[in-house]
C-alpha positions in Angstrom: 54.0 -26.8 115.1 51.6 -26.9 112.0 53.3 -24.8 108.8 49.3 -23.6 108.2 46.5 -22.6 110.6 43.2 -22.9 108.9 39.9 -21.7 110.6 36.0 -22.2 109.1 33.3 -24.6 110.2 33.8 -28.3 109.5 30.7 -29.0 108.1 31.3 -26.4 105.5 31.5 -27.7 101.9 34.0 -25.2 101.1 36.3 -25.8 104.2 35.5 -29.7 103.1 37.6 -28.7 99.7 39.8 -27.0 101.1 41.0 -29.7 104.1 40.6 -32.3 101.3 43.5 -30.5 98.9 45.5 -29.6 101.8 45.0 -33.1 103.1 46.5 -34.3 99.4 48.9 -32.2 99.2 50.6 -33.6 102.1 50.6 -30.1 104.1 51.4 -29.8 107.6 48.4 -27.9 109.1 46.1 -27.3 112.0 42.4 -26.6 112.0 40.0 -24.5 114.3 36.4 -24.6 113.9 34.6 -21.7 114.9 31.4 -23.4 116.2 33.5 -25.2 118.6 36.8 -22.8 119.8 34.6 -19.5 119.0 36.4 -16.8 117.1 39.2 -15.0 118.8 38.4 -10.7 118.2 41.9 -9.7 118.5 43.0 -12.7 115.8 39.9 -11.5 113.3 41.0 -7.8 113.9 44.4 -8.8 112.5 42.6 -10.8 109.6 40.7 -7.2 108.6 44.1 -5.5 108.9 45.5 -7.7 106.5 42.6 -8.7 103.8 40.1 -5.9 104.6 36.6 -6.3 105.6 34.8 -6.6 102.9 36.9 -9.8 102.2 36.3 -11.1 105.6 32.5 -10.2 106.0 30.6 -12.5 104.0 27.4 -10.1 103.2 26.7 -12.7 101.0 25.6 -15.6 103.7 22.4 -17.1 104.4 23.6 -15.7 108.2 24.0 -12.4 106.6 20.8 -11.8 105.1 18.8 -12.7 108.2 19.8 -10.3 110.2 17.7 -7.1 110.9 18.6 -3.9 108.9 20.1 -2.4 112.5 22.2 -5.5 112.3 23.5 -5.2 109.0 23.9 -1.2 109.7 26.3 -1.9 112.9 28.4 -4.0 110.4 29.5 0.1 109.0 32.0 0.0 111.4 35.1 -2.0 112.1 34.3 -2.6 115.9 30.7 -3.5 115.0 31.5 -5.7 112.8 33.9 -7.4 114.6 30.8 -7.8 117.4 28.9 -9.1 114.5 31.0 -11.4 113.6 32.3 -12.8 117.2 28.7 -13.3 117.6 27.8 -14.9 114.4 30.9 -16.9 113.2 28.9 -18.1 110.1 29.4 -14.3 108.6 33.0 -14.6 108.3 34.5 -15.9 105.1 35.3 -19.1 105.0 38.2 -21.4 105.3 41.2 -18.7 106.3 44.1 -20.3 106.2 47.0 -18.3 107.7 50.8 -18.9 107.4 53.9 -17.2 107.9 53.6 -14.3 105.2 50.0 -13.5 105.2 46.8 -15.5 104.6 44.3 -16.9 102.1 40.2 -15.5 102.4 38.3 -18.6 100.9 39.2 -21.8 98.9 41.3 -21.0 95.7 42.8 -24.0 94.6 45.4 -22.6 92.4 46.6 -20.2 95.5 46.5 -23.5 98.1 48.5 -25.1 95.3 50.7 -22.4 95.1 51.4 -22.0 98.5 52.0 -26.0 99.4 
């Protein structure tokens, strides 16, 4: 069983960076892209329980600011946004990379250096 879980989109340059130092640092670790598995709502619930959602929903996306004013407004609450973004995995922050004691929003070297 992988030590890390990370989740994003593949093609993401950020995800790229962040595969690429977990990749040199020799870490034990399983990814999921959400284009291809989807995004699990009960898993991405747990992820705004722990980090909040305003670290999870990325309002600042190209995904983000497309969408209508009505979208943006059902965002306002948690089970809207959690339609939002089963429906549109590019709106969640990415990578998240999960482990035993709690999880990372985004690529931050020093904490992904830290951590492995």
């Amino acid at each position: 069983m992988a030590a890390y879980q990370v989740y994003g989109i593949k093609n993401c340059t950020t995800v790229k960076n962040a595969l690429a130092q977990l990749d040199a640092s020799g870490a034990n670790y399983e990814f999921t892209d959400f284009k291809k598995a989807g995004v699990d709502e009960n898993l991405l619930r747990d992820w705004i329980a722990q980090a909040g959602l305003a670290k999870i929903l990325n309002k600042n996306s190209l995904t983000w600011r497309r969408l209508s004013h009505d979208e943006q407004a059902s965002a306002d609450t948690l089970d809207g946004a959690v339609a939002l973004m089963t429906a549109k995995p590019n709106l969640i922050k990415r990578p998240i990379l999960q482990y035993t004691d709690g999880l990372i929003v985004g690529f931050d070297k020093a904490a992904y250096q830290q951590l492995v």
